[in-house]
N, C-alpha and C positions, 0 to 999 in steps of 0.2 A: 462553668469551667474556670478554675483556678491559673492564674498564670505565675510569673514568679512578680508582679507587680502589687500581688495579695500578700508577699511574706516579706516583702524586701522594702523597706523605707526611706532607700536611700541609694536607689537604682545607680545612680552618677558615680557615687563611692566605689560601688563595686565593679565598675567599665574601668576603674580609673587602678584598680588594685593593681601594685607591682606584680610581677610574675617574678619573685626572687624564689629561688627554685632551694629545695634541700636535698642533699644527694646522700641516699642510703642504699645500700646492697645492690647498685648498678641503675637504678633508677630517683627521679626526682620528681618531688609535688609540688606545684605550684603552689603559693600561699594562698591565693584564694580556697584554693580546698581543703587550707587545713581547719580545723573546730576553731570556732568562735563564734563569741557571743553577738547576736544581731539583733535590731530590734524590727520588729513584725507588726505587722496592721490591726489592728485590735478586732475580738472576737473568735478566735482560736481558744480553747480550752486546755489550760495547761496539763502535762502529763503525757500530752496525743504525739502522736507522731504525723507529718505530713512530708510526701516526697512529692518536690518538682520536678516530673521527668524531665521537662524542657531545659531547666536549668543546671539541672544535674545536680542537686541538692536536698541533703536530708533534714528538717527540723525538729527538735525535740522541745516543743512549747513549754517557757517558765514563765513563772509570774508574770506581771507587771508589762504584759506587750513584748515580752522578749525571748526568742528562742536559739539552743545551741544547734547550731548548722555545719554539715558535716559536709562533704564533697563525696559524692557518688559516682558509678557508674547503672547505668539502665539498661532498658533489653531494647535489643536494637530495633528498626522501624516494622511494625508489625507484627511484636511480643513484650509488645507496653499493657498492661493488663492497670486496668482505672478501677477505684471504689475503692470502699472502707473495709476492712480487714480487722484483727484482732489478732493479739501475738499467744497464738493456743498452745507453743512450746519454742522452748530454750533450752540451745544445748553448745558444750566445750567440744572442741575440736570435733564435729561432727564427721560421719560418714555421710555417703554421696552415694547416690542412687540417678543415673539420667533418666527422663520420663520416657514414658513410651512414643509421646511428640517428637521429641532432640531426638532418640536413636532413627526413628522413621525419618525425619528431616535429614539427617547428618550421620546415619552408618557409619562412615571413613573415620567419625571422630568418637563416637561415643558408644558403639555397638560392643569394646571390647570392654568397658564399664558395665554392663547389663547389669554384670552379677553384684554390683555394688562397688564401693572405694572404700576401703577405710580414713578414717580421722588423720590429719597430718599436716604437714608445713606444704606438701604439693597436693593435696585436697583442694577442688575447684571452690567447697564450701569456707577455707579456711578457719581462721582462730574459734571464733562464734557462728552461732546461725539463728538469728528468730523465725520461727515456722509461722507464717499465714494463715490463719485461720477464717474461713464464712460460715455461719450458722450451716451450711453441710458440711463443715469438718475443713480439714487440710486440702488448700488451696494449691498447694502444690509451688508458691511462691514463699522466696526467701529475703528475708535481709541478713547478709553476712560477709566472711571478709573473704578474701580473695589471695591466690598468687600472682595476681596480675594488674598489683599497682599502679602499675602505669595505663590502666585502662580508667580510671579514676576521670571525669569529667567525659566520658565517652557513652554512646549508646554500643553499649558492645556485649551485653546478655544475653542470653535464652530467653528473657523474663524477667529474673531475678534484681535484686537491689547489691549493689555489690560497694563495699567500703576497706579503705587499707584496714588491714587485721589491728594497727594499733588502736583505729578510731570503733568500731564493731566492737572491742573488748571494753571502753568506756560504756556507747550506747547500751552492750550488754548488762552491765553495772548496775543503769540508769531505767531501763524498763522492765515493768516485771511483766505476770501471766497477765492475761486479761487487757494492755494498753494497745487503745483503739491506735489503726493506723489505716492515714487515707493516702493512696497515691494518686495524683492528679495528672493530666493529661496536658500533651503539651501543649 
């Protein structure tokens, strides 16, 4: 099991990070969760994606020891789903579908969604969305942005990987079909 002691080299740095906050459209993100460049424990393979649930952080391994780290939100305690995964599709402002899990769990919230959501700025999936894939197909896990920035460093999903829509439209940029992605356990 991976901790965030496997990606971060400089554990201190990051306890010691101001929390200067930027205020956009009624909400603010701490700096620690905005992208930047970190350097990581050698033996990752560039190109892969790896998320710390624990930490609430997403990497997108480069060269040289070093990966772009994104600030996350995860699924809350007991809808953290672990292992390697594959990004089997991408898509712009997607539609939303709740599973048949969330409505069974949560009726009051997601039963009047059955029939779907369209694409949009109040779309749970916001801007992007990479679809999960395991050799049986779509996993039913997402990485994508969100209306609810401010859940950013939170375990507060269904499941899902959730990133402010500005950082999800980079990451979208930056991986194509086929990069491998592992979520680790906290």
């Amino acid at each position: 099991m991976l901790t965030r002691r496997h990606f971060i080299a400089s554990g201190a740095a990051l306890a010691l990070t101001p929390t200067i906050a930027r205020a956009q459209d009624g909400w603010q993100l701490s700096t620690r969760y905005e992208p930047q460049m970190v350097d990581i424990n050698p033996g990752f393979r560039p190109g892969t994606v790896h998320v710390d649930m624990g930490a609430h952080f997403l990497y997108l391994v480069h060269e040289n020891d070093t990966a772009l780290r994104f600030g996350v939100a995860v699924g809350r305690e007991g809808r953290q789903a672990v292992g390697t995964f594959r990004v089997g599709r991408k898509a712009e402002w997607p539609s939303w579908t709740p599973t048949p899990g969330m409505i069974a769990r949560e009726p009051h919230l997601y039963s009047q969604f059955a029939g779907g959501m369209e694409g949009g700025p109040d779309n749970p999936l916001g801007a992007r969305a990479l679809y999960l894939y395991t050799g049986y197909g779509d996993s039913l896990l997402r990485i994508h942005g969100t209306p609810q920035p401010w859940s950013i460093g939170m375990s507060a999903s269904s499941g899902c990987i959730r990133m402010v829509n500005d950082h999800v439209e980079q990451l979208y940029d930056m991986v194509d079909i086929g990069t491998r992605v592992t979520l680790h356990a906290v």
